[in-house]
N, CA, C and O of each residue as an XYZ file, in Angstrom:
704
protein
N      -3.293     28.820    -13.454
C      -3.641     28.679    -12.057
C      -3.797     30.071    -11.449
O      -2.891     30.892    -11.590
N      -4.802     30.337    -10.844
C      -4.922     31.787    -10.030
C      -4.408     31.802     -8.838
O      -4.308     30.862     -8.049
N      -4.212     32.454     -8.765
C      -3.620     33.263     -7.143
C      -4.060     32.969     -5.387
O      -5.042     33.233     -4.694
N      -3.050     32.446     -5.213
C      -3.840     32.326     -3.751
C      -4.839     33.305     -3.227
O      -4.658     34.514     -3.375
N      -5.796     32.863     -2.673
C      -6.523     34.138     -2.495
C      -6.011     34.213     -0.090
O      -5.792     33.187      0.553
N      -5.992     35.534      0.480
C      -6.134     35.497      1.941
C      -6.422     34.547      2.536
O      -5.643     33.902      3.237
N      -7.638     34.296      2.344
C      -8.334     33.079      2.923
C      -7.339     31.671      2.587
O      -7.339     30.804      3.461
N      -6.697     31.493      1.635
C      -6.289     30.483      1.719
C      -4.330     30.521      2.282
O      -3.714     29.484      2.525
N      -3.822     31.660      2.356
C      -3.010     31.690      2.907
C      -2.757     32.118      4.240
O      -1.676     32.278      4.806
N      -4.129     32.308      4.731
C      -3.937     32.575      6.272
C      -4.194     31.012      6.939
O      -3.475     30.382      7.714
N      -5.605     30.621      6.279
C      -6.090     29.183      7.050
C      -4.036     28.253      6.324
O      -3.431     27.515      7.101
N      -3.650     28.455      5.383
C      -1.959     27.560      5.247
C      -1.392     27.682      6.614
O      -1.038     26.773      7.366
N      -1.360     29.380      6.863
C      -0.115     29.725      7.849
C      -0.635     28.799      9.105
O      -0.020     27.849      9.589
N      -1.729     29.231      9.456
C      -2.976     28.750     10.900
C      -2.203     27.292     11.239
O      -1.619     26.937     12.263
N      -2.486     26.439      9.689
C      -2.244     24.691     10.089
C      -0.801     24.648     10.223
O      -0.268     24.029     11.144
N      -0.041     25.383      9.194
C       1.820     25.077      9.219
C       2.129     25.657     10.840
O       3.006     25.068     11.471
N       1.386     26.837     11.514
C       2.090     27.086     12.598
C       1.586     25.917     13.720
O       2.357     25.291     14.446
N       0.385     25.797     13.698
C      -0.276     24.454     14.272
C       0.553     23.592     14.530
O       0.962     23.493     15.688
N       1.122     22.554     13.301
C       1.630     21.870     13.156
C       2.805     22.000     13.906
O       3.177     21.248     14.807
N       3.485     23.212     13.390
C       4.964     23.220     14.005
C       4.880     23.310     15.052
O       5.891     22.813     15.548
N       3.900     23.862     16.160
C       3.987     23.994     17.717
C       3.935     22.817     17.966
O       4.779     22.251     18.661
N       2.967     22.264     17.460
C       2.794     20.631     18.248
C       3.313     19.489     17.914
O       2.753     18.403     18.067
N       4.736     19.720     17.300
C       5.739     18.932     17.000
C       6.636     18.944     18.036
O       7.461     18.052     18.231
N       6.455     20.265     18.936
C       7.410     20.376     20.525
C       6.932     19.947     21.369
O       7.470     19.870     22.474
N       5.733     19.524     21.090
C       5.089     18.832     22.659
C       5.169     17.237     21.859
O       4.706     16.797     20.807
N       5.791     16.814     22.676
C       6.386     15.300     22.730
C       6.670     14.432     23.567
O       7.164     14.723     24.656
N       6.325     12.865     23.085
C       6.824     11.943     24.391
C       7.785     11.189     23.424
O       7.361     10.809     22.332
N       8.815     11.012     23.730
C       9.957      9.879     23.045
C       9.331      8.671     22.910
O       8.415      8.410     23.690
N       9.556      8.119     22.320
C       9.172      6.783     21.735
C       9.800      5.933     20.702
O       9.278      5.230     19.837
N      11.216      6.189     21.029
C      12.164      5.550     20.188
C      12.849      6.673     19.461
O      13.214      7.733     19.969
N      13.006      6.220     17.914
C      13.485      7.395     16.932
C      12.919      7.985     16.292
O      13.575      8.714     15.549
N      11.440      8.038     16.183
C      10.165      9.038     16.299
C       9.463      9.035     17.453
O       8.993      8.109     18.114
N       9.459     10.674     17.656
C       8.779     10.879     18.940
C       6.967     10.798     18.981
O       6.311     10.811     17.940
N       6.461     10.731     20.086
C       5.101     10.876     19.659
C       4.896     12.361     20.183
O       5.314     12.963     21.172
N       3.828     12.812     18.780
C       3.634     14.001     19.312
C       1.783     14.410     18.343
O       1.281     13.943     17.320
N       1.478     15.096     18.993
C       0.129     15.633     17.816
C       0.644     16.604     16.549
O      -0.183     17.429     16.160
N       1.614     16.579     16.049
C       1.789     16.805     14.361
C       0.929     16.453     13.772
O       0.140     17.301     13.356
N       0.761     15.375     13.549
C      -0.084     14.269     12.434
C      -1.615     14.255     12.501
O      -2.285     13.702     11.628
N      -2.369     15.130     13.988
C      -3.466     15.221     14.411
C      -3.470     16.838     13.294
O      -4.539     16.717     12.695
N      -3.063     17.659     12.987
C      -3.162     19.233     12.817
C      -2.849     18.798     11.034
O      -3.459     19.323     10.103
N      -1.879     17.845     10.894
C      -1.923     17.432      9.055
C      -3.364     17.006      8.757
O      -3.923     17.623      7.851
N      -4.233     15.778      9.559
C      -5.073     15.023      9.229
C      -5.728     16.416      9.013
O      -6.101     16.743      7.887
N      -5.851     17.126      9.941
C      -6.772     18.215     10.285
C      -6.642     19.157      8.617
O      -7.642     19.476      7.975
N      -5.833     19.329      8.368
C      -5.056     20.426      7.068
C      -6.006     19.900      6.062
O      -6.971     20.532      5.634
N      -5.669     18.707      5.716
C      -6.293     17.343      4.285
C      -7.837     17.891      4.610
O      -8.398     18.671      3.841
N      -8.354     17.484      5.621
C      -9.671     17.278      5.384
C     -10.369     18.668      5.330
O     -11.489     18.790      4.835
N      -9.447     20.047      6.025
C     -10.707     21.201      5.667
C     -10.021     21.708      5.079
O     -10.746     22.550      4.549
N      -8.819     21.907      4.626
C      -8.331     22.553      3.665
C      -8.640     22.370      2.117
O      -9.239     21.339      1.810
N      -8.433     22.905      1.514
C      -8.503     22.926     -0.281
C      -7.016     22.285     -0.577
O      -6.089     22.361      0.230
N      -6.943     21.706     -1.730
C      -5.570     21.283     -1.856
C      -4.106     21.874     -2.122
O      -2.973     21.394     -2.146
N      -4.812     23.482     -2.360
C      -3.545     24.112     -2.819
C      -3.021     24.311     -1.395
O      -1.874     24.158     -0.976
N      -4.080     24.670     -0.781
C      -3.942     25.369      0.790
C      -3.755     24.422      1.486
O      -3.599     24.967      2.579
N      -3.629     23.086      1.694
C      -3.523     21.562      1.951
C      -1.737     21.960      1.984
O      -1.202     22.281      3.045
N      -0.946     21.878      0.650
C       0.086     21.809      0.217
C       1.085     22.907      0.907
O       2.040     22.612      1.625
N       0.756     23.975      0.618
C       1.207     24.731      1.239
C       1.127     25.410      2.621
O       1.756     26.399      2.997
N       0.491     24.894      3.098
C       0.296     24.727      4.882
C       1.419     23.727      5.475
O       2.051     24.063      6.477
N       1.662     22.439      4.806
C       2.763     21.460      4.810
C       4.111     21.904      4.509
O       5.015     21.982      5.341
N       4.208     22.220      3.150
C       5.159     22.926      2.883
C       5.669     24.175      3.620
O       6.880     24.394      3.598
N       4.878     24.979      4.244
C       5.434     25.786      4.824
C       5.941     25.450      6.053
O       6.984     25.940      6.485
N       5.058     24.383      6.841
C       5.533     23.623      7.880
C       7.280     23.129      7.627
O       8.274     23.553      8.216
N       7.200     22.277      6.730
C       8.790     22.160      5.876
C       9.558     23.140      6.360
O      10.336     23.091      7.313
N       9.282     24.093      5.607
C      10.388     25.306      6.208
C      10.609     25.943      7.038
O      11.688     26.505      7.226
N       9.226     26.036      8.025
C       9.907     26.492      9.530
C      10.453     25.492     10.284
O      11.128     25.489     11.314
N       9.986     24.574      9.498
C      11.233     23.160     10.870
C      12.383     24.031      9.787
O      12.576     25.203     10.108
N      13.010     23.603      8.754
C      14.280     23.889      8.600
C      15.157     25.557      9.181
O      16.366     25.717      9.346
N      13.967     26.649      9.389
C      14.116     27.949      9.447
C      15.232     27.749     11.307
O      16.323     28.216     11.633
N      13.902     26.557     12.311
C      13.898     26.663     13.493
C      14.719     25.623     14.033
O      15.150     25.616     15.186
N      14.989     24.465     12.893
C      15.762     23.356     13.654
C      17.092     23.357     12.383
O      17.911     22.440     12.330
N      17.104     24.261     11.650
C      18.437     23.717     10.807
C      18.363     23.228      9.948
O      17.251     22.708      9.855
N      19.240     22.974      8.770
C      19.184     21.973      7.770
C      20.005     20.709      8.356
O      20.632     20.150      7.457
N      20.124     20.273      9.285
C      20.607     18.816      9.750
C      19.115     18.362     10.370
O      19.023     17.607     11.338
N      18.246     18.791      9.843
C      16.666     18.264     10.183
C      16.495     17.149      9.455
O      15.776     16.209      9.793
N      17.400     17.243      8.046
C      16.958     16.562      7.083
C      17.662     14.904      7.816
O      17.179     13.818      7.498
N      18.530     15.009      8.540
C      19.219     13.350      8.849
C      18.763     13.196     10.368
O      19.430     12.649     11.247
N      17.682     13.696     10.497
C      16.640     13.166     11.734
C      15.946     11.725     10.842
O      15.829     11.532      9.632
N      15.636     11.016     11.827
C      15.004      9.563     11.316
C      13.612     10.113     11.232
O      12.831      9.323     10.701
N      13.074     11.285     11.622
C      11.376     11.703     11.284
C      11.243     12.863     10.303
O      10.265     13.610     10.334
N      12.187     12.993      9.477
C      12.503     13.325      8.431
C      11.452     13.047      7.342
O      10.762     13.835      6.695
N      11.523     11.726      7.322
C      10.454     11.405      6.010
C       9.073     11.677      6.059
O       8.378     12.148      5.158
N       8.712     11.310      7.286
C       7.389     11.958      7.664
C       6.921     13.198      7.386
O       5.815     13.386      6.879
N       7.998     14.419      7.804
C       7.342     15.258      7.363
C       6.964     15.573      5.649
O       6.008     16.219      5.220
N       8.091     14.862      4.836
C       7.916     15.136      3.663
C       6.458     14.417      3.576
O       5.623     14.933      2.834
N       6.144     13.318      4.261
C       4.855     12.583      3.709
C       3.416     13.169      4.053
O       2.262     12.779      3.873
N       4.026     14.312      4.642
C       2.805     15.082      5.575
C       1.831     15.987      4.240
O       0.686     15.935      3.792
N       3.228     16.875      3.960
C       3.555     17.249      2.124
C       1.994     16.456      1.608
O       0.770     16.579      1.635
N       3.058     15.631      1.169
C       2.177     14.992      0.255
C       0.816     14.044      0.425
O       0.049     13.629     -0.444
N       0.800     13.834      2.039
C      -0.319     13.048      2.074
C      -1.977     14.073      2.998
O      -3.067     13.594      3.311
N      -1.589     15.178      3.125
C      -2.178     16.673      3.070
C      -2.918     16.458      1.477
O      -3.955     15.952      1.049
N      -2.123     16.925      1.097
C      -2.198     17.185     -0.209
C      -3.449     16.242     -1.163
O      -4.368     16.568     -1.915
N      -2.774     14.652     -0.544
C      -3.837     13.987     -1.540
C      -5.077     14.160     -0.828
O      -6.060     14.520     -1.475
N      -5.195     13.912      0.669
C      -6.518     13.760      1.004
C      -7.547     14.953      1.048
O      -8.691     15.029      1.495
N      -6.496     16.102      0.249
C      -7.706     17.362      0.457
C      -8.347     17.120     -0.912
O      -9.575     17.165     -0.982
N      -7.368     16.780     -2.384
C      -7.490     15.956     -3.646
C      -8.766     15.230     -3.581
O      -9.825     15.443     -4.171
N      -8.419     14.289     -2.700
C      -9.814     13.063     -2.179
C     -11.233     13.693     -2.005
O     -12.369     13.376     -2.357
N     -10.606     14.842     -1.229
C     -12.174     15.095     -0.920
C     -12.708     16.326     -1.565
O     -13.867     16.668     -1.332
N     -11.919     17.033     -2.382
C     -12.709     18.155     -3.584
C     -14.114     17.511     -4.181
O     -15.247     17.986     -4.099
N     -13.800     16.619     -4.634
C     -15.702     16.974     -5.412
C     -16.254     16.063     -4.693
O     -17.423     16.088     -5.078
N     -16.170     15.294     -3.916
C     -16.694     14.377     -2.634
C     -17.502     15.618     -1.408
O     -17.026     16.657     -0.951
N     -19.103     14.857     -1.124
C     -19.374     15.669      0.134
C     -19.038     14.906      1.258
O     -18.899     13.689      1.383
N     -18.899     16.099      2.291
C     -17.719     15.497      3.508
C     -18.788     14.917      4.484
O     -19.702     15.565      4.995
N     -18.454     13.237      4.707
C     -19.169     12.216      5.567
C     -18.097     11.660      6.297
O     -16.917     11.787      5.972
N     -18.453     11.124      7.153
C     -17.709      9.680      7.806
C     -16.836      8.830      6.617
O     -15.667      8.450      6.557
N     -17.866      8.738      5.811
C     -17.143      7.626      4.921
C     -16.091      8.591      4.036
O     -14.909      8.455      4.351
N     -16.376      9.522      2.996
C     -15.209     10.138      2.586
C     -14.520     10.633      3.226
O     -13.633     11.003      2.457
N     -14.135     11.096      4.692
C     -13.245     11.678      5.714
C     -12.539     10.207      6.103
O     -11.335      9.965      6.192
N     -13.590      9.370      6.290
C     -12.328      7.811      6.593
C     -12.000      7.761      5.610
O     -10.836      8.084      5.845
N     -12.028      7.568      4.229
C     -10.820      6.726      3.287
C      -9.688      8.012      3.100
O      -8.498      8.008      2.787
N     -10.497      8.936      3.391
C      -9.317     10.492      3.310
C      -8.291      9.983      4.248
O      -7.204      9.531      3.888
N      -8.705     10.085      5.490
C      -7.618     10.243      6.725
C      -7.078      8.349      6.607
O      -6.604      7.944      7.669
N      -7.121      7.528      5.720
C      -6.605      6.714      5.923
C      -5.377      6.169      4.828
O      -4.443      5.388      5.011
N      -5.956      7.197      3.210
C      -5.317      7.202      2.642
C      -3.847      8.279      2.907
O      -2.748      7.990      2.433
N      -4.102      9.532      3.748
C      -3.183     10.588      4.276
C      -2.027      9.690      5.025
O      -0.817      9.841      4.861
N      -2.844      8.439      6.138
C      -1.452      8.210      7.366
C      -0.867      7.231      6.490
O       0.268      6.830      6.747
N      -1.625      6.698      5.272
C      -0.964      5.519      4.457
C       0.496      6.192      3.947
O       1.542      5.600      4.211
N       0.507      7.392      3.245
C       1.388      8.391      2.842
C       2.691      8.283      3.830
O       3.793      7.742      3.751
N       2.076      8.989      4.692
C       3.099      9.450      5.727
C       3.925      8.201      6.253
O       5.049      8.048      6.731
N       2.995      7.490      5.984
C       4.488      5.814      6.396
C       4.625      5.315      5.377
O       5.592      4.566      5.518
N       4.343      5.257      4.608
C       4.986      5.032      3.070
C       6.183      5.729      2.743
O       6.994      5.039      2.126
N       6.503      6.830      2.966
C       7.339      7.480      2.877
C       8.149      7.871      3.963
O       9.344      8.130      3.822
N       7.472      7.933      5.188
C       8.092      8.352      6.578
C       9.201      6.976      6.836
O      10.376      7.186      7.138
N       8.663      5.616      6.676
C       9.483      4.328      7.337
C      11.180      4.112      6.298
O      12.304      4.147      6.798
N      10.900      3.929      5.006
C      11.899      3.935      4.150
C      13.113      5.068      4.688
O      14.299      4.851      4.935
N      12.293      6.414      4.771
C      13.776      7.203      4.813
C      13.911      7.290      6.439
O      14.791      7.963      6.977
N      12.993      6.577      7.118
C      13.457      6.542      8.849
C      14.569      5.480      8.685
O      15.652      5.583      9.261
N      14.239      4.440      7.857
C      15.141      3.154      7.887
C      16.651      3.259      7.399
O      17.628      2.645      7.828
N      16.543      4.563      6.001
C      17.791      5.122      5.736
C      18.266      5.218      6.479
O      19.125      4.404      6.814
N      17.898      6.516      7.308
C      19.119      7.685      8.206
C      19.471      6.401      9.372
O      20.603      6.750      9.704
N      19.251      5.457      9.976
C      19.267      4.714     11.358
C      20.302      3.714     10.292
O      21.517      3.666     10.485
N      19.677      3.002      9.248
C      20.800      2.078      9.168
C      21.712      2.656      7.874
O      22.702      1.927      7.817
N      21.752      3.331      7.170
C      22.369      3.870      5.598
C      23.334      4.983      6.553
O      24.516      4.654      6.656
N      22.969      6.099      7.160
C      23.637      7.239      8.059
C      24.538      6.871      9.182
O      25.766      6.962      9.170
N      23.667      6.373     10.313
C      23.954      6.221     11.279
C      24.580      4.693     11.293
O      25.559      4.528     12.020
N      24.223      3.875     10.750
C      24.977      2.771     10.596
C      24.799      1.542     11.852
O      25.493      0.663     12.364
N      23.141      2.200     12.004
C      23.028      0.963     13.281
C      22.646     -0.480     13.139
O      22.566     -1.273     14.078
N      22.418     -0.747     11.868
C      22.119     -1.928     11.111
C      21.028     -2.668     11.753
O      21.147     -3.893     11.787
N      19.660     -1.962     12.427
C      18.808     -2.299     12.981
C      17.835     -3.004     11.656
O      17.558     -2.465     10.584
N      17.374     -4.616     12.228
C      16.486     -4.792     11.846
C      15.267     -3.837     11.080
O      14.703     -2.842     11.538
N      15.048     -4.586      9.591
C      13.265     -3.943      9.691
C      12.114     -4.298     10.361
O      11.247     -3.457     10.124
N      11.603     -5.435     11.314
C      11.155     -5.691     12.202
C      10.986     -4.626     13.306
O       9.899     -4.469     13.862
N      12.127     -3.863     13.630
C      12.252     -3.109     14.849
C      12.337     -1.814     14.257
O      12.867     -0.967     14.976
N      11.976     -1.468     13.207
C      12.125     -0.123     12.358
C      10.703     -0.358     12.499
O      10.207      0.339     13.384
N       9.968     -1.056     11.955
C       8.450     -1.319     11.477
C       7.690     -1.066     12.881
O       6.805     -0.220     13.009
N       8.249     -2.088     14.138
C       7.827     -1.426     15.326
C       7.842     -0.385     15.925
O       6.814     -0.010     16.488
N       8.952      0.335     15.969
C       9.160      1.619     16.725
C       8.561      3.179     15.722
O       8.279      4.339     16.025
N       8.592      2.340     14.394
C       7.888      3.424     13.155
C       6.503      3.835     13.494
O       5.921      4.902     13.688
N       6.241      2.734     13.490
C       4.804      2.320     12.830
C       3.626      1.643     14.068
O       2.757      2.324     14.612
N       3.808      0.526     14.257
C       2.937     -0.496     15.147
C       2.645      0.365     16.224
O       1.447      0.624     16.344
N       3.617      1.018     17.259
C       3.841      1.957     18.438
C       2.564      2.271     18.838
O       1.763      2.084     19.754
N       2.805      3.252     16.959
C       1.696      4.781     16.949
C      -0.053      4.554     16.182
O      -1.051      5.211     15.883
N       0.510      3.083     16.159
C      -1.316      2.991     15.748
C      -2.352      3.344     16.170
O      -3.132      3.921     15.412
N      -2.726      3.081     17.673
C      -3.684      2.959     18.679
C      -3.509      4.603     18.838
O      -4.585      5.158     19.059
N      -2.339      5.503     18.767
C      -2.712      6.970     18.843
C      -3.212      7.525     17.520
O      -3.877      8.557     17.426
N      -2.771      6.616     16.326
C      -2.978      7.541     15.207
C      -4.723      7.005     14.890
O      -5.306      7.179     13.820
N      -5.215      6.442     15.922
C      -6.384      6.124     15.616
C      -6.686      7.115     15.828
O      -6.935      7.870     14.888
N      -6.786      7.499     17.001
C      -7.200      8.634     18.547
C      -7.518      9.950     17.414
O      -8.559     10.574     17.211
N      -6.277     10.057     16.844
C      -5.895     11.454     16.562
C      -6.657     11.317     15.183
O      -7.300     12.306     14.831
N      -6.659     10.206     14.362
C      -7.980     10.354     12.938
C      -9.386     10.486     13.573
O     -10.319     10.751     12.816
N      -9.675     10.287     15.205
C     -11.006     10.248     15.370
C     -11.484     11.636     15.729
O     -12.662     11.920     15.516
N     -10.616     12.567     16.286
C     -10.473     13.485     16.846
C     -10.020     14.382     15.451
O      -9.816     15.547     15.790
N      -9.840     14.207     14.221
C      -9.508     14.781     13.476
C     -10.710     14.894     12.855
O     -11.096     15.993     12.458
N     -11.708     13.367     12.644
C     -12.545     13.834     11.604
C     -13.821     14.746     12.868
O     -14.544     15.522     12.244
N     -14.106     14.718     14.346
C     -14.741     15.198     14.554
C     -14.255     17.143     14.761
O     -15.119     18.019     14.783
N     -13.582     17.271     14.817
C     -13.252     18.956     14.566
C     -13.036     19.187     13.546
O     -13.067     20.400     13.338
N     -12.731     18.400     12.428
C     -13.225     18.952     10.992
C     -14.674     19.089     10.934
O     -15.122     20.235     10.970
N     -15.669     17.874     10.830
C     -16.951     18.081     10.608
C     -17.607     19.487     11.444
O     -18.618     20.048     11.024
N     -16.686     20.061     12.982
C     -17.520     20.681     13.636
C     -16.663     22.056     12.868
O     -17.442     23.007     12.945
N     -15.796     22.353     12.399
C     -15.695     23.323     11.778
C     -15.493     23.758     10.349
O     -14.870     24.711      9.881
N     -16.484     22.396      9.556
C     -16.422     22.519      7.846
C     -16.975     23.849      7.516
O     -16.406     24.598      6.721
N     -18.152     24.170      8.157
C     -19.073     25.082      8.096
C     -18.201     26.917      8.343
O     -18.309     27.995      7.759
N     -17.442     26.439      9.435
C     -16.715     27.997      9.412
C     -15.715     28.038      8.887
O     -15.391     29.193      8.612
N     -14.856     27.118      8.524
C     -14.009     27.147      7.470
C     -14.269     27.916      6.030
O     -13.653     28.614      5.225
N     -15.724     27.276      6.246
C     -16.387     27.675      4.339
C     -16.809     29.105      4.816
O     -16.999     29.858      3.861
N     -16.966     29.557      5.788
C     -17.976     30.781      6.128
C     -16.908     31.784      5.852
O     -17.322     32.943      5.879
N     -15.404     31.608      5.547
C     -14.561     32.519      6.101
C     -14.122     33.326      4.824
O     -13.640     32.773      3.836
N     -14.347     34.791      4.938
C     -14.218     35.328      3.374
C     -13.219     35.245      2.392
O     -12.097     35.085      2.875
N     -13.271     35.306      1.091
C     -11.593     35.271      0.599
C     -10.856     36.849      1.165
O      -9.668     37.089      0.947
């Protein structure tokens, strides 16, 4: 494997700091907050490359732990970020030898939020009923997870694939 090249560790830092700012602008909404995180991941997957996908996430990872602690990890939005990780990751995967349309940017950004609650709801459901011991329904885990943030996580895949498409071109323009 070769070496990150500039270009791909500046556009990492760009999305991980992205990300992390706009994880502070928030509206509560139970035991995940709503916030545009998940608008700046979608964003990562689709113009990023996958190494630079990964490690834009990952680095995100560690400035939450750098800035909020290692008791980040028994937050109920915990899992999410790990799914951010990995669902970054696949949809930049998705779209390597794919040219970037509507249609490969939708199954991208749909296979990415599939990730992030695949993995985000299970360990939200841990820390609330396994940790905290509130023995809440999965019904009301599934709602306050998931159902809430649909109608935004639309918003934010629509708004994701149009500032990707408007900046595929300078993304690619940008030297190593």
């Amino acid at each position: 494997m070769s070496k990150l090249t500039t270009r791909e560790v500046t556009l990492s830092s760009l999305m991980a700091a992205l990300t992390l700012i706009s994880g502070y602008i928030s509206l509560p909404f139970g035991p995940v907050p709503f916030t545009l995180q998940t608008l700046f991941v979608l964003l990562t997957g689709l113009m990023l490359q996958k190494r630079a996908a990964f490690l834009a996430q990952s680095l995100h990872l560690f400035l939450i732990l750098i800035f909020k602690g290692f008791q980040s990890f028994l937050s109920p939005s915990f899992g999410f970020v790990i799914g951010f990780i990995v669902g970054a990751y696949v949809m930049a995967r998705f779209l390597e030898n794919r040219p970037f349309s509507i249609k490969s940017a939708s199954v991208a950004l749909l296979i990415g939020s599939s990730i992030f609650y695949l993995l985000g709801l299970p360990y939200m459901a841990f820390i609330l009923n396994g940790y905290l011991d509130l023995n809440l329904a999965n019904s009301l885990i599934l709602k306050t997870g998931f159902l809430l943030f649909i109608p935004g996580d639309i918003v934010k895949a629509i708004f994701a694939f149009l500032i990707s498409a408007r900046l595929q071109h300078v993304v690619k323009r940008v030297p190593n």
